[in-house]
C-alpha positions in Angstrom: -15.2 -7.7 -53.1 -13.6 -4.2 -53.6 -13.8 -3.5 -49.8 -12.2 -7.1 -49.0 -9.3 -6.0 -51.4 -9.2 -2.9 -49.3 -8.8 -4.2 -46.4 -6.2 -7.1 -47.7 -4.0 -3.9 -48.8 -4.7 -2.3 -45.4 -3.9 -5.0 -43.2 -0.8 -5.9 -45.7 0.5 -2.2 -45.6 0.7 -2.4 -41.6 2.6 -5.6 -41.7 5.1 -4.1 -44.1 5.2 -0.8 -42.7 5.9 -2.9 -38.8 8.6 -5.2 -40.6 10.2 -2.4 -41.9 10.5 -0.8 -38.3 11.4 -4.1 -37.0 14.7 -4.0 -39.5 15.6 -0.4 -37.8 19.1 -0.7 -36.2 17.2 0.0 -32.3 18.9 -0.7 -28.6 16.6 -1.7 -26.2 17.6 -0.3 -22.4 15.9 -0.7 -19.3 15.6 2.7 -16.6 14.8 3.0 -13.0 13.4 5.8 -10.8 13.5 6.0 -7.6 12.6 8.3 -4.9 12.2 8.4 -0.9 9.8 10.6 0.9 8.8 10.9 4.6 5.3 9.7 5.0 2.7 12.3 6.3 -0.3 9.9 7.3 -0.8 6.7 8.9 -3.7 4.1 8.7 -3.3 2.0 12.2 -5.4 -1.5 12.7 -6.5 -2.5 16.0 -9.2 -4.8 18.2 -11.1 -5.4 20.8 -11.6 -8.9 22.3 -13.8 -10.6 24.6 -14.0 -13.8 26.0 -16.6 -15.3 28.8 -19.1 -18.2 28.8 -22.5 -16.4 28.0 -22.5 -15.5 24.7 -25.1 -12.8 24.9 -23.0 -11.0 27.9 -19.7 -11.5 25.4 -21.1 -9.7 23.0 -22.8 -7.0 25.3 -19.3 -6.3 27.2 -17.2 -6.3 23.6 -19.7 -3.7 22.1 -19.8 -1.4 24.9 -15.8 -1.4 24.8 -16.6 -0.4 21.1 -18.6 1.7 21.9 -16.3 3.6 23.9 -13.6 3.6 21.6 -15.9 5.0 18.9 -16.4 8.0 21.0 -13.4 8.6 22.0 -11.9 8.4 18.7 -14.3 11.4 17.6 -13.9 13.2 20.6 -9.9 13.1 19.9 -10.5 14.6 16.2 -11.1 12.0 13.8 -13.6 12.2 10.8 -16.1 9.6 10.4 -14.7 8.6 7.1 -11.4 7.8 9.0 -12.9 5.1 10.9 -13.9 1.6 9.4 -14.7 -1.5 11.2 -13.2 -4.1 9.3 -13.9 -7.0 11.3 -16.9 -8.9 13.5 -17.1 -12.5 15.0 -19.0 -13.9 17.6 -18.3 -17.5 18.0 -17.5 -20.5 20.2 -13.9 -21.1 21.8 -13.8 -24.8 22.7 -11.7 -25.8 26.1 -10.4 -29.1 25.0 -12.7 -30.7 27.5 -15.9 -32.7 26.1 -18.6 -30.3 25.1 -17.6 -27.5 27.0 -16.7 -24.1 25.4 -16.3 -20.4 25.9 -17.6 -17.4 23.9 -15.3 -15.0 21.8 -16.6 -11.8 20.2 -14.1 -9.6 18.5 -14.2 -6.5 16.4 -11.6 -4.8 14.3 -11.0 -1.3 13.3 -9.3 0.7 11.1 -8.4 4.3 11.5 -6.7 6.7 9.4 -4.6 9.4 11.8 -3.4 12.6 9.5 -1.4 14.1 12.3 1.6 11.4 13.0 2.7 13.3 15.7 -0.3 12.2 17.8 0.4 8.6 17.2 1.6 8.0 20.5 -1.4 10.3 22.0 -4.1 7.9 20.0 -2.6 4.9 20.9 -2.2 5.4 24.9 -6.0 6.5 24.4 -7.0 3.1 22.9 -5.4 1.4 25.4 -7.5 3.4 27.9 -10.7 2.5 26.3 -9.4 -1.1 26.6 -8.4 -2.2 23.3 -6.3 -5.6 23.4 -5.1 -6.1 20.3 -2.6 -3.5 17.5 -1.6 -5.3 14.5 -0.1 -3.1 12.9 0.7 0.5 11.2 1.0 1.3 7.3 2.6 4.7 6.4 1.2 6.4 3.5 2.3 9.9 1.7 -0.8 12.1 0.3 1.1 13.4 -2.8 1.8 9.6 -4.2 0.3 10.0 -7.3 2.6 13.1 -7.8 5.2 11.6 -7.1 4.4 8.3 -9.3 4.9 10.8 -11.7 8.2 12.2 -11.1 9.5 8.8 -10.6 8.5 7.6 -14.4 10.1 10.7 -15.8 13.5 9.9 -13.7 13.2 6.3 -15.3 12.8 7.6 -18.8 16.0 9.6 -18.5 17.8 7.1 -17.1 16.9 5.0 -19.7 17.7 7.6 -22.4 21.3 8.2 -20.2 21.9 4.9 -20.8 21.2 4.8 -24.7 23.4 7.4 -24.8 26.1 6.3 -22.7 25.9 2.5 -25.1 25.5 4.6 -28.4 28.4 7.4 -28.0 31.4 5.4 -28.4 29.7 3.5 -31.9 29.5 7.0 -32.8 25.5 6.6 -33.2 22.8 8.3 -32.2 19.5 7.7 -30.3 16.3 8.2 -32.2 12.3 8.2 -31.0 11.6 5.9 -29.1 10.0 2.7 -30.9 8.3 1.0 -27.8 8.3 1.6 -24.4 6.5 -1.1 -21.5 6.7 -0.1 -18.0 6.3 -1.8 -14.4 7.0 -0.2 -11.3 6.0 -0.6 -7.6 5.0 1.4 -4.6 5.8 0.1 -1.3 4.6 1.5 1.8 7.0 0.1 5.1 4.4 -1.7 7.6 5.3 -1.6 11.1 4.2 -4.6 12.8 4.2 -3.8 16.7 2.7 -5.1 19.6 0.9 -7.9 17.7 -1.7 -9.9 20.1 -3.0 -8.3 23.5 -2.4 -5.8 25.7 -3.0 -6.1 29.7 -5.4 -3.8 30.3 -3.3 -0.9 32.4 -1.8 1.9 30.0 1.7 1.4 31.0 1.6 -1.9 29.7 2.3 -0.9 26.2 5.6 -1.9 24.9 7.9 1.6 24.9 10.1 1.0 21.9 10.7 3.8 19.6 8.2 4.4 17.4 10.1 5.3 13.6 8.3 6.6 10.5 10.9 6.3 8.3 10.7 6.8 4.7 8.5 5.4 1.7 10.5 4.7 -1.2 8.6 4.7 -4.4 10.1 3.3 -7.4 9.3 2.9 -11.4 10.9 0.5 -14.0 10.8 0.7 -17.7 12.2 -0.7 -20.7 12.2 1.5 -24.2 13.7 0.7 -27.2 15.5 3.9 -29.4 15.7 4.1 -33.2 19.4 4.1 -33.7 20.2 7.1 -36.5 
């Protein structure tokens, strides 16, 4: 009985003690931060597909242009770990005639290239080797949970800035804060280039300039001040 009471008290003491917060004079002010930074690593997705009417010689052809990807790709420098396959399908393509149909085997990679400079070099290579297929490029920076950081202290002091700046002119000040929720967001630009297949000769390869841009990495939050 004496540890119900208890615990009635308790549990009645933190309701009074939040109401009483919740009467505070407070301003509740949302902050942003926001940062750009040039991306020092990429993570490029490509293919290799093969098409024919034996299944067995489909998949033997596709392989060994995998095969010679894979080597080149360590030859030019890459680390195991920065090559995944993502991607493997062998299966039937039909020709819109009545029971006739073709073979497709395909197999997707991924590969994470720390020197941007030699995306140009890598790709051409790939080409080479007789890849048919780039979906795309995702530029990444390898200090973003650093910089996640700095962007949440630039949106606390703009929300504090902005306490301030509604507080001054009531001739109040700002107090601690009372409760602070946070959302923020990361974005990484995607290039999408050269999206389907390649002919087979190197100079094939569309020419357009190739920009890395700039990730920009922002946080959001909302805190509400204890007026005094």
């Amino acid at each position: 009985m004496r540890k119900i009471i208890a615990l009635w008290l308790l549990s009645f003491g933190l309701f009074a003690q939040a109401q009483d917060i919740k009467s505070l004079p407070q301003i509740t002010v949302s902050g942003e931060g926001k940062m750009k930074v040039v991306p020092d690593y990429a993570v490029i997705s490509f293919g290799v597909e093969t098409q024919g009417k034996e299944a067995a010689e489909v998949k033997k052809i596709n392989d060994a242009t995998v095969d010679g990807v894979l080597r080149f790709l360590k030859k030019f420098g890459l680390a195991a770990h920065d090559m995944q396959t993502t991607r493997v399908h062998l299966g039937r393509i039909y020709t819109g005639e009545k029971n006739k149909f073709n073979y497709q085997a395909i197999q997707n990679l991924q590969v994470t290239l720390r020197d941007i400079k030699q995306y140009d070099a890598l790709v051409m290579g790939l080409v080479d080797q007789g890849i048919n297929a780039l979906s795309g490029v995702e530029f990444k920076a390898t200090k973003l949970e650093e910089y996640k950081t700095q962007v949440r202290k630039l949106a606390t002091q703009d929300a504090l800035k902005r306490a301030q700046d509604y507080t001054a002119p009531l001739q109040q000040k700002v107090g601690k804060a009372h409760q602070i929720s946070e959302t923020g967001s990361v974005f990484f630009p995607t290039v999408q280039r050269a999206e389907g297949f390649f002919a087979k000769e190197a100079n094939a390869l569309p020419q357009e300039t190739f920009a890395i841009g700039e990730i920009e990495i922002t946080a959001q939050v909302t805190i509400s001040f204890v007026l005094e």
